[in-house]
C-alpha positions in Angstrom: -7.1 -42.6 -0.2 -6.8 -38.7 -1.1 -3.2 -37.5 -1.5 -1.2 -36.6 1.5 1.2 -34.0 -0.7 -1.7 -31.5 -0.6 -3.6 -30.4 2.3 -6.8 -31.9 2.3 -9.0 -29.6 2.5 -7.5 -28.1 -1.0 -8.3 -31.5 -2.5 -11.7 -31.4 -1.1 -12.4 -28.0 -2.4 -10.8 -29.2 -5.7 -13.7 -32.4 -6.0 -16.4 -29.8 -5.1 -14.9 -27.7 -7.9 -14.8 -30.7 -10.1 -18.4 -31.3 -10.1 -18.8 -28.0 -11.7 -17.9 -28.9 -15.6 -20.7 -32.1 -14.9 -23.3 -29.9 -13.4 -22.5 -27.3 -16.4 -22.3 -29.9 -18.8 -25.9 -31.5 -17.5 -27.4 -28.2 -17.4 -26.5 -27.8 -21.3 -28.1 -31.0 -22.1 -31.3 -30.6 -20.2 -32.1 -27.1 -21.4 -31.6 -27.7 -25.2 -31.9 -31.5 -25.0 -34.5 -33.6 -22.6 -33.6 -34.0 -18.9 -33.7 -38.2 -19.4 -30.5 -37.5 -21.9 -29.2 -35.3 -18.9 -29.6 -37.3 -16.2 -27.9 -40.7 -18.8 -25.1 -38.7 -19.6 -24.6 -37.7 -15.7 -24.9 -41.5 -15.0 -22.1 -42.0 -17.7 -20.1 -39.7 -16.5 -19.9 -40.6 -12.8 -19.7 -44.5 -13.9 -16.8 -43.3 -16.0 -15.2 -41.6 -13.1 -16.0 -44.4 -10.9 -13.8 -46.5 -13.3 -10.8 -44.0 -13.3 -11.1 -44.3 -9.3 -10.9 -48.3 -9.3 -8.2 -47.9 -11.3 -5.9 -45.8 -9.6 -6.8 -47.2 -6.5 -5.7 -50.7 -7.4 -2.5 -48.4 -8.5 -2.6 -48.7 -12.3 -1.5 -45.0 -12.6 1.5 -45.5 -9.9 4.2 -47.0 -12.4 5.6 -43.7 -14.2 5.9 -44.9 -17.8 5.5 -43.6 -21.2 3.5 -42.8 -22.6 1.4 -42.2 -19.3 -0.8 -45.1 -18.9 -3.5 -43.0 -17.2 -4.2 -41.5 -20.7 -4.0 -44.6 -22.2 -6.4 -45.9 -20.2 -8.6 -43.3 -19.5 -7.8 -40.3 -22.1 -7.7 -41.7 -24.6 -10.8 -44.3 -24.6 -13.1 -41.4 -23.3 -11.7 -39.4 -26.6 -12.5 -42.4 -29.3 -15.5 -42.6 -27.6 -16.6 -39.2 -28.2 -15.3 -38.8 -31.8 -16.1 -42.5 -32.9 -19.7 -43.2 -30.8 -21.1 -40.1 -29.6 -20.0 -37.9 -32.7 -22.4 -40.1 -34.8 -25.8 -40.0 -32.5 -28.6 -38.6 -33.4 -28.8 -37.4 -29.5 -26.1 -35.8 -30.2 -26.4 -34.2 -33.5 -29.8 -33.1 -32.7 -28.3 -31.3 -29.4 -25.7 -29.3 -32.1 -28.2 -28.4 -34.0 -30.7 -27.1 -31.2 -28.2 -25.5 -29.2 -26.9 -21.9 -29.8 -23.1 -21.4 -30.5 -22.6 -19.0 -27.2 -23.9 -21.9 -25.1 -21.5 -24.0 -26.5 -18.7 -21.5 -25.7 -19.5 -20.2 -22.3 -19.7 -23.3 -21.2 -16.0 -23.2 -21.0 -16.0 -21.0 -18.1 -15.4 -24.4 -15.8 -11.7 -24.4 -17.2 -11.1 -21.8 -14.1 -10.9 -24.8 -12.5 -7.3 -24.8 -14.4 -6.0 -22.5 -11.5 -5.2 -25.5 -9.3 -2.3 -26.3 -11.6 -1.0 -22.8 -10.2 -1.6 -23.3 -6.5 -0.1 -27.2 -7.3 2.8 -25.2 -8.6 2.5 -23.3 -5.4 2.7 -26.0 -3.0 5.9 -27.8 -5.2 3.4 -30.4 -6.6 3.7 -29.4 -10.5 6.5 -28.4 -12.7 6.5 -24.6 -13.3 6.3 -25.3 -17.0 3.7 -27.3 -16.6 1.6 -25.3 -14.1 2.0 -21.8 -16.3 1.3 -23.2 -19.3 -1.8 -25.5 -18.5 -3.4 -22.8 -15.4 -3.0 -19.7 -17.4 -4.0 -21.0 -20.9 -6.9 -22.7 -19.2 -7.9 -19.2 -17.0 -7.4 -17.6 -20.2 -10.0 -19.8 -22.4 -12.4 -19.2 -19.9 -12.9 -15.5 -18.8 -12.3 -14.6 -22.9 -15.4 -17.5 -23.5 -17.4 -14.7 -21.6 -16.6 -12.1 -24.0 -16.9 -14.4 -26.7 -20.3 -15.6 -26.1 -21.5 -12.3 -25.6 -20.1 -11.2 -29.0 -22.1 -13.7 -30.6 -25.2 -12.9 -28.8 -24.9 -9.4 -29.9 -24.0 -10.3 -33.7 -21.2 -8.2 -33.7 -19.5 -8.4 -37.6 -16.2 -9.8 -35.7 -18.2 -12.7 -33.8 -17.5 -15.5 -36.2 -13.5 -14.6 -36.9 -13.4 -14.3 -33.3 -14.8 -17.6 -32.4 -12.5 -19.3 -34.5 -9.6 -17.6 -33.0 -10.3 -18.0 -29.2 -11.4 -21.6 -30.2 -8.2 -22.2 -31.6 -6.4 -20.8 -28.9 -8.2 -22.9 -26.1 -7.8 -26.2 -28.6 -3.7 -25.7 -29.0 -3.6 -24.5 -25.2 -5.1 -28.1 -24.2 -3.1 -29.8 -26.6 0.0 -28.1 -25.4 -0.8 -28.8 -22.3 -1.0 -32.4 -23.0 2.2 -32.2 -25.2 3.9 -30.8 -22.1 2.6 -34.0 -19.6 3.9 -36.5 -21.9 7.1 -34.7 -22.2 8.0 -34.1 -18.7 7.0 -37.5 -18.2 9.6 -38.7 -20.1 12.0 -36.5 -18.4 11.1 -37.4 -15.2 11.9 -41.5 -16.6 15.2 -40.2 -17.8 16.9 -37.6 -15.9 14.4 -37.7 -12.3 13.5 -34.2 -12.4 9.8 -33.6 -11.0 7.0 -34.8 -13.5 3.4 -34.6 -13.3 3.1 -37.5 -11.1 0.5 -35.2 -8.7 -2.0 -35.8 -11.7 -2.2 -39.7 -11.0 -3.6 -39.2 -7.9 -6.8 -39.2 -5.9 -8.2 -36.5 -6.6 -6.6 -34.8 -9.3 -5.7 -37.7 -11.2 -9.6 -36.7 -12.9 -8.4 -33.8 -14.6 -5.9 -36.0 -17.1 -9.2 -38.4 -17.4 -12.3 -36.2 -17.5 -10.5 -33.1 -18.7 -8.6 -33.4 -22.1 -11.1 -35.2 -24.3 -13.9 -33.6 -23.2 -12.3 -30.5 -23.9 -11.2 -31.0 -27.2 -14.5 -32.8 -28.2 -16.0 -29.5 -27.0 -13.9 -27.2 -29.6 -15.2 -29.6 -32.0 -18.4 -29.4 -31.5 -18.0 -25.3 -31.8 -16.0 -25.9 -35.2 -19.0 -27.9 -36.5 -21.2 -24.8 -35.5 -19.1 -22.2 -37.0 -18.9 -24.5 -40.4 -22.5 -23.7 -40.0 -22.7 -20.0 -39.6 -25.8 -18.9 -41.0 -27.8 -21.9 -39.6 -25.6 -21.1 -36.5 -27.2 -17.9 -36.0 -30.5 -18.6 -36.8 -30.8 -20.9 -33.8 -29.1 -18.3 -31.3 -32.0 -15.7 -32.6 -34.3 -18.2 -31.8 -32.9 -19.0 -27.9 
């Protein structure tokens, strides 16, 4: 079932590495939340990704077409259902208010995982474009969400104008990113040059699935904070 086009034990380290953004993600949830929400939203997640697995094993992701119907199928739903369902919780407003912004921000350290795109690059699996654009802006987001978060721990006067830049930056890069699937995509369709075809596959067809609308509901959630400054600070004092 894994891909043959990458040595397996590079995709088995790459599904260890995946679990990292859920465990993170949990960890968040139980520590400012309840660990029943934490252990719900794990089930979700894994009954989500058992979906996505179904589907591209009964090779629903095979067909290259545009746009991509792995995001239609999987990105996008997973991103209406954060904006349109979750956004609107109580759970989840609750968990914004209760949780400090530098949390929220360091928890973006799992988009290390963005360095497979590099060694996919590596291996001829993923378009140079593609790989330098999506590894590096993701490696990037996450050791600066380090320095970030410890900037607004301290309460340094830049903190806030900070935030809002490196949040910017690591929104655009995963939009770009995205920007940049669709569009080799539709090179590959028209011309036959490589596309991002790796990305449909067991394993890594989960990053174009789990990855992009969690991220950018993420960046959300840390604008919503940052709209809230004051209040925003008052909470990290208190964790």
């Amino acid at each position: 079932m894994i891909t043959d086009q990458v040595p397996l034990g590079l995709s088995i380290l790459f599904l260890i590495a995946f679990l990292v953004p859920l465990f993170l993600i949990v960890k968040l949830i139980r520590n400012f939340s309840s660990t029943t929400n934490g252990i719900l939203v794990l089930l979700f997640y894994l009954f989500f990704l058992l979906g996505v697995l179904l589907l591209q094993y009964n090779g629903y992701f095979s067909v290259v077409s545009l746009p991509p119907k792995i995001i239609v199928l999987t990105t996008l739903p997973l991103l209406a259902f954060y904006l349109v369902v979750i956004h609107q919780t109580t759970f989840y407003k609750k968990l914004v208010q209760n949780t400090p912004l530098a949390a929220w921000v360091q928890l973006h350290i799992f988009r290390l995982i963005g360095g497979f795109f590099l060694v996919l690059w590596a291996l001829d699996t993923l378009p140079k474009t593609f790989a330098l654009i999506a590894g590096t802006g993701d490696i990037i987001t996450a050791l600066c969400s380090l320095y970030v978060a410890k900037a607004i721990k301290q309460q340094k006067r830049y903190a806030k104008r900070l935030t809002y830049i490196w949040n910017t930056f690591g929104l655009l890069d995963i939009l770009a990113t995205s920007f940049t699937a669709v569009l080799l995509t539709k090179w590959n369709i028209e011309t036959g040059t490589m596309g991002v075809d790796i990305l449909t596959t067991f394993p890594y067809c989960f990053i174009p699935a789990f990855a992009p609308a969690t991220i950018i509901f993420l960046h959300v959630t840390i604008y919503k904070k940052l709209l809230k400054w004051e209040t925003t600070m008052m909470y990290q004092n208190r964790n």
